[in-house]
C-alpha positions in Angstrom: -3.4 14.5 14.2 -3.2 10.6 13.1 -3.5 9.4 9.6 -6.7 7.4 9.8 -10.0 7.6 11.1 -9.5 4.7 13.3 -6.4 6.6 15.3 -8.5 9.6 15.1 -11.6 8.0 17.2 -13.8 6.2 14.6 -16.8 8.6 13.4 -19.3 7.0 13.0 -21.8 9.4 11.8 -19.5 9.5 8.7 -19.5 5.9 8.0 -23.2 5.4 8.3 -23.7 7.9 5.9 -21.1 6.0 3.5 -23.3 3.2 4.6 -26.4 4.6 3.4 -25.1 6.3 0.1 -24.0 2.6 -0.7 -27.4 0.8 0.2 -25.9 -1.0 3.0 -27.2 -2.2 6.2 -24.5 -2.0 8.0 -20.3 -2.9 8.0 -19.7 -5.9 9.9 -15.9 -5.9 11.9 -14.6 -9.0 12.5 -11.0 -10.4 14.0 -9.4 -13.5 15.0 -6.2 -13.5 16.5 -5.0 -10.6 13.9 -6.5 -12.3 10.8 -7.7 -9.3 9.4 -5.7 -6.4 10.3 -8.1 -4.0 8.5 -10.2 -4.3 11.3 -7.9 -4.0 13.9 -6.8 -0.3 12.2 -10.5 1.0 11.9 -11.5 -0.3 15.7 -8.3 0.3 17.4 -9.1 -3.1 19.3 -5.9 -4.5 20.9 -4.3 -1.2 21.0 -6.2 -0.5 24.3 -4.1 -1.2 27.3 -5.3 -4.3 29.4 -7.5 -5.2 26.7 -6.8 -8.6 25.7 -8.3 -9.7 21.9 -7.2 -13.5 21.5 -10.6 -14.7 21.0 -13.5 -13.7 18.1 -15.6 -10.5 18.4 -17.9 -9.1 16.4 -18.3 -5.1 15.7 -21.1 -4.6 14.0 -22.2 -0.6 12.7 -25.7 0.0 11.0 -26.9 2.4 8.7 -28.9 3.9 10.9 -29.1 3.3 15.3 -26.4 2.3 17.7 -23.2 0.2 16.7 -23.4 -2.6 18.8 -20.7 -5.7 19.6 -20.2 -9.1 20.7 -17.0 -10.3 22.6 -15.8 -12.8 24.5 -16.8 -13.2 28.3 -13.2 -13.6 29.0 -12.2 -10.4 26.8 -15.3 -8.2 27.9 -13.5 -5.3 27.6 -12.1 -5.7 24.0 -14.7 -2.8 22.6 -15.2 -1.2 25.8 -13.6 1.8 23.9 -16.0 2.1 21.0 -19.5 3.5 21.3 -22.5 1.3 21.0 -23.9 -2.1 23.2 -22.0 -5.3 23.7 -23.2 -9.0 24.1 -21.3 -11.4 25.7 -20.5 -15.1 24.4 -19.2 -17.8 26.3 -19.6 -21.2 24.3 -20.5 -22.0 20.6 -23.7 -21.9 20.6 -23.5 -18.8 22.7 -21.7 -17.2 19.7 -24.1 -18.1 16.8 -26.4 -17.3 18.8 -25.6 -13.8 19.4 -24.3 -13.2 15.8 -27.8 -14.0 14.7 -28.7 -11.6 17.3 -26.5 -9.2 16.0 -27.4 -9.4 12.6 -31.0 -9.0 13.3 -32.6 -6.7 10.3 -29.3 -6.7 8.6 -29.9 -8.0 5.0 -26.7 -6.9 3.0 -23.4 -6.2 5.3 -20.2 -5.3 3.9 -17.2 -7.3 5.5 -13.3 -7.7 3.9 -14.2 -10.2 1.5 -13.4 -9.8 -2.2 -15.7 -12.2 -4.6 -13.8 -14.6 -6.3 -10.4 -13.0 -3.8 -9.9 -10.1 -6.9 -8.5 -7.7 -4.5 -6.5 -10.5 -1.8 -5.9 -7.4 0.2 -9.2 -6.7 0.8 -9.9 -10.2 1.3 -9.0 -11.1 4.8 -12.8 -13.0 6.3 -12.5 -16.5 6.3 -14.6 -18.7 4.4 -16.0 -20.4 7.1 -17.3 -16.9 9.1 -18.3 -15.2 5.8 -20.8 -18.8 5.6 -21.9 -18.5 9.3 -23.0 -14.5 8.9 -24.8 -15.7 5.2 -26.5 -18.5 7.7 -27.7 -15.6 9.8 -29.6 -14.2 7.1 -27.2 -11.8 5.9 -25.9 -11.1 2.3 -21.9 -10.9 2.8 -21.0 -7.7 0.2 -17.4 -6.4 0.3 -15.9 -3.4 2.4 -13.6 -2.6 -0.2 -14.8 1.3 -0.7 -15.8 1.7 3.2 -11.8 0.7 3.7 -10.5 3.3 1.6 -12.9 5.8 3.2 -11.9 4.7 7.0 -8.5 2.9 6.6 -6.9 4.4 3.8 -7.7 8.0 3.7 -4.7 10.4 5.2 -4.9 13.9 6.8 -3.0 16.8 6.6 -0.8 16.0 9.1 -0.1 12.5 7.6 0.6 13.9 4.0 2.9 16.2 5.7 5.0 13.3 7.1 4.8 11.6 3.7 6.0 14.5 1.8 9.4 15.1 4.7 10.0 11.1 4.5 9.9 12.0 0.3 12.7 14.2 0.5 14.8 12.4 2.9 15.1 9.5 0.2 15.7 11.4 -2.3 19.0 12.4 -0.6 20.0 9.0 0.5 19.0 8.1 -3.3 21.5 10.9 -4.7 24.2 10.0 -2.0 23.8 6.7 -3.0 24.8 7.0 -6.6 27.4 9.3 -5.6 28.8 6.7 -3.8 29.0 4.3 -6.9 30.5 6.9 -9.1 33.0 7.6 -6.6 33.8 3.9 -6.1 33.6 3.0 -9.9 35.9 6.1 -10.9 38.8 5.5 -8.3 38.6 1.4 -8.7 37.4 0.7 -5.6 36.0 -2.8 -5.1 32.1 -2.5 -4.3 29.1 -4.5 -3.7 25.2 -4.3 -3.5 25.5 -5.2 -0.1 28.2 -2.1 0.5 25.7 0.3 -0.6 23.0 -0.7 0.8 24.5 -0.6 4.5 25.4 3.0 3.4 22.0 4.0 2.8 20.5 2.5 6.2 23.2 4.2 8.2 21.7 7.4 6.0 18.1 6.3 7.1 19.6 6.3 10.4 20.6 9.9 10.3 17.5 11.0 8.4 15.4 9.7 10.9 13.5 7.0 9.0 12.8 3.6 9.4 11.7 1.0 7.5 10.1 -2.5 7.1 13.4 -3.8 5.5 16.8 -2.0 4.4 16.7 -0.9 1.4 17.3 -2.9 -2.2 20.5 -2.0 -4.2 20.6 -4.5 -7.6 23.0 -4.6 -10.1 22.5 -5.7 -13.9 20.6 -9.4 -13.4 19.6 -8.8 -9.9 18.0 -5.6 -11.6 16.2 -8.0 -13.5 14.3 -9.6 -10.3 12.2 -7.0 -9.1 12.0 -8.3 -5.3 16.0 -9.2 -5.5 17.3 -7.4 -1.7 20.8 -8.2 -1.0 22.1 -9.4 1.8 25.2 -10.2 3.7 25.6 -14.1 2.6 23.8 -13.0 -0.9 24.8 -10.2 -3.1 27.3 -9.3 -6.0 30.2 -6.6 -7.0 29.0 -3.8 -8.3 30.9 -3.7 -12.2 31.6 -0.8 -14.1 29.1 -0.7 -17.2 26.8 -2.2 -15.6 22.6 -0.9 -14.3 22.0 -0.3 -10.6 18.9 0.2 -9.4 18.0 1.8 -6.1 14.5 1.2 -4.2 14.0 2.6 -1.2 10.8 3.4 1.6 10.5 4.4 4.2 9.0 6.9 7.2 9.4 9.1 9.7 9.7 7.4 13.1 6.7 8.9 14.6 3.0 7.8 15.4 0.9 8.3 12.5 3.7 8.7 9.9 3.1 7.6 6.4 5.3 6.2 4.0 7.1 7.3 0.7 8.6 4.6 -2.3 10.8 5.7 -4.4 13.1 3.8 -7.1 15.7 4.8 -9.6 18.1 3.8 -12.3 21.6 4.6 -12.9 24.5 3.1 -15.0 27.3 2.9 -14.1 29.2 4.3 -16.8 29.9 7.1 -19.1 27.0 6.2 -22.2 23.6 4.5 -21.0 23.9 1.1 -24.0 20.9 1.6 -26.6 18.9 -1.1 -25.5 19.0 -0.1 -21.4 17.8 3.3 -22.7 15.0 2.1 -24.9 13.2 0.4 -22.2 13.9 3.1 -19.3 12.3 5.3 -22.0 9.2 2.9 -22.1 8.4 2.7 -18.8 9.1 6.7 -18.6 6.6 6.9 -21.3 4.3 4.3 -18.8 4.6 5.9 -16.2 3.7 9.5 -16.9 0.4 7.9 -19.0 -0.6 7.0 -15.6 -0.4 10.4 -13.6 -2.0 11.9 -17.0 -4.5 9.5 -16.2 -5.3 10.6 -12.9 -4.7 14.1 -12.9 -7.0 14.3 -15.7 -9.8 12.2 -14.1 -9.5 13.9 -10.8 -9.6 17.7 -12.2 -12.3 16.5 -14.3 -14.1 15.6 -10.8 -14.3 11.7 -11.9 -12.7 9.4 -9.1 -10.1 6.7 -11.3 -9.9 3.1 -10.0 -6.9 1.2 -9.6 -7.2 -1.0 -12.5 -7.8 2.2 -15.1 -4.4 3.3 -14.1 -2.7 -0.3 -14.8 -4.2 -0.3 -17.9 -3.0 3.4 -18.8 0.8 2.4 -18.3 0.5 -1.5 -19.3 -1.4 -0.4 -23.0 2.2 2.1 -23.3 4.3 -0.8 -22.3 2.8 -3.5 -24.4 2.9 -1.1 -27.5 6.0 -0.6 -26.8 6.4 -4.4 -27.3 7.7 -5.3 -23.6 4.2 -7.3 -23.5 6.1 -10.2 -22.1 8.6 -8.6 -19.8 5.8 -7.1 -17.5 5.7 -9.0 -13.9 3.8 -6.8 -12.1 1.3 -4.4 -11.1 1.7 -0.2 -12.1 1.3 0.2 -8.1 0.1 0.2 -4.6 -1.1 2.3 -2.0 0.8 3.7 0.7 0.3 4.0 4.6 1.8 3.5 7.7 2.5 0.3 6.1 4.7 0.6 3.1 2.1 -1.7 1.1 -1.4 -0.1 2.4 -5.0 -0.8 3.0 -6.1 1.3 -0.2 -6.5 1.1 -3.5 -3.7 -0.9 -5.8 -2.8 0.4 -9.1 -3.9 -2.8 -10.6 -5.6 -5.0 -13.2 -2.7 -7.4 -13.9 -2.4 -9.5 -11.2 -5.9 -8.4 -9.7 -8.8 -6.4 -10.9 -8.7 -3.5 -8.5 -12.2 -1.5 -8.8 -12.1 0.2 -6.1 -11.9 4.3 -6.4 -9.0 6.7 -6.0 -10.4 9.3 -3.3 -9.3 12.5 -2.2 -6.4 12.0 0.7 -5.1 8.4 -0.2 -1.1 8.2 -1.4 0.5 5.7 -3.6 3.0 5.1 -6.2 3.1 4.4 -9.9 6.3 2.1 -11.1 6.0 0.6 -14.0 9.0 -1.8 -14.9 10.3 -4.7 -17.6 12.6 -7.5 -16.5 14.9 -9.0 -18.1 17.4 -12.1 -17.8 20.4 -9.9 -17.3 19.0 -6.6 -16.6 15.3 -4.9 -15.2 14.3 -1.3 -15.4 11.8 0.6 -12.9 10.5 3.5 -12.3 8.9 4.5 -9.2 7.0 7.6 -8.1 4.2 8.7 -5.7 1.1 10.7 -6.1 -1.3 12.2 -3.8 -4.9 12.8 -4.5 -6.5 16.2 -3.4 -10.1 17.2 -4.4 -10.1 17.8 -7.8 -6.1 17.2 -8.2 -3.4 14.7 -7.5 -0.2 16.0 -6.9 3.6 13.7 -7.7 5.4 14.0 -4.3 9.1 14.1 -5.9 10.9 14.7 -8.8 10.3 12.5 -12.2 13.0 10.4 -13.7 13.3 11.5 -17.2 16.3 9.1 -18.1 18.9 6.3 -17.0 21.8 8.4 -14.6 25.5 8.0 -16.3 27.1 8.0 -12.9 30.7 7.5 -14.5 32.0 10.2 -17.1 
């Protein structure tokens, strides 16, 4: 069974009743040439084969009666696999037109726009459409909640895949840092790069793929959270010195959903003081964040994203590592390794949206530094009335040498 609704066959019984329960008239579908790739997911619309979608269409589903399109004469098929009437536009006018048509007795329509772009995922509309449907008559509200609902949300089948791609990295993490040791301790010469090649060959094996191979940094390049090495870029691998491992990836199947993991090790005998102080904070971070949800949840409240930055960020800045934050306690997860859902954020955005039952996503707090950067990364799941960690916890930095 797939991981969203869209792959499932959209239900749209369910969304008019989210529709409804949020005093909306209706959630307004819109794509240009792949512009907003939200919409694509929920619709399916260029997955269908002979179906063409180069030009604007419309998808337009009411609170209450019969979902109903518009397309391009030239694409006339591009809904024909979603339920509901379809009107046909050939010119500009034509288009307007029917979106006026289409909008008719729709007064507040939820689309993925984000006032003031706080949540940039969310916000894929244009300006210049979101203006033509307010022309129509129509307030423009954003789709944020309806996308976690419809986009975001994964089944059992999908949390399944998440949890088997889980395990498989943590092996390649462990024979990873094996690796090192075993290098460091015999004197073999070793880079970032060197590892790294090891670990795909291991995603190989395990029968994941990825976006990107995955990132192997040593002391600085620890200090650059979205440092990857590559074959004309990278450095040795020292003894003494902090590599960190991040790694996601999925299974290589339709529907599969990703995990994100990332570690610390030293490679050395004794983790230094001052390495060991700030893994500790963003240990300390991190599991103020699952407290967070895995109290809300069993308590029956749903957390949003930007209650859980604030949960590891208040640990962190206590902690006095104020200024060595760079980013955001986390993102959601889904057959994208960054996802449609909720972000664990109110650092670089103010995430507001809700944390619902069947959405995945990770918590990694970090600090950066000029010549060294600490992370850790994990991933929860939520459940009704629980959210589960996917994979062991980090408790300190790994002494790989002895």
């Amino acid at each position: 069974m797939p991981s969203s609704q869209a792959a499932a066959g959209l239900d749209i019984g369910a969304v008019q009743a989210a529709l409804r329960a949020d005093h909306l008239d209706g959630w307004l579908l819109y794509d240009f040439r792949g512009l907003n790739p939200i919409a694509a997911d929920v619709t399916a619309v260029g997955r269908q084969g002979g179906h063409l979608a180069t030009r604007r269409w419309y998808y337009l589903i009411p609170a209450t009666g019969e979902p109903r399109g518009l397309v391009h004469k030239i694409e006339k098929n591009a809904l024909a696999h979603l339920p509901g009437t379809t009107q046909r536009y050939a010119g500009r006018d034509q288009l307007e037109a029917g979106l006026r048509t289409l909008l008719t007795g729709i007064r507040r329509v939820a689309m993925e726009y984000s006032p003031g772009c706080a949540i940039p995922y969310v916000s894929r509309i244009d300006a210049g459409t979101v203006e033509l449907v307010r022309q129509s008559g129509a307030e423009v509200v954003s789709s944020g909640d309806l996308i976690q609902r419809f986009a975001a949300v994964w089944d059992e089948a999908a949390i399944a895949t998440h949890r088997q791609a889980s395990d498989k990295l943590y092996r390649i993490k462990d024979r990873a840092f094996e690796a090192v040791a075993r290098r460091i301790s015999d004197g073999i010469p070793t880079t970032e790069y060197d590892i790294q090649q090891l670990m795909a060959g291991w995603f190989r094996d395990e029968g994941l793929i990825s976006d990107s191979d995955p990132n192997v940094s040593a002391a600085e390049n620890a200090g650059n959270p979205h440092y990857l090495p590559t074959a004309a870029a990278h450095r040795a691998i020292r003894k003494n010195e902090i590599v960190l491992l991040d790694l996601w990836g999925k299974l290589d199947r339709p529907g599969a959903v990703y995990a994100d993991i990332t570690w610390v090790g030293y490679a050395g005998p004794r983790v230094p003081e001052r390495f060991a102080k700030a893994f500790a904070a963003i240990r300390d971070a991190r599991d103020a964040a699952v407290r967070l949800v895995q109290e809300s949840t069993r308590a029956g409240r749903e957390p949003r994203g930007f209650e859980v930055d604030r949960a590891a960020s208040e640990v962190l800045r206590a902690a006095g590592y104020a200024d060595n934050i760079l980013h955001r306690t986390g993102h959601s997860l889904g057959e994208t390794v960054h996802g449609d859902g909720v972000n664990m954020d109110d650092y670089e955005t103010h995430d507001d949206r809700r944390l619902l039952p069947g959405t995945g996503f990770t918590i990694e707090p970090g600090v950066y530094f000029d010549d060294f950067g600490v992370r850790t990364e994990i991933n929860l799941v939520v459940a009704p009335r629980d959210a589960a960690v996917t994979g062991p916890l980090q408790t300190e930095i790994l002494a790989l040498v002895s």
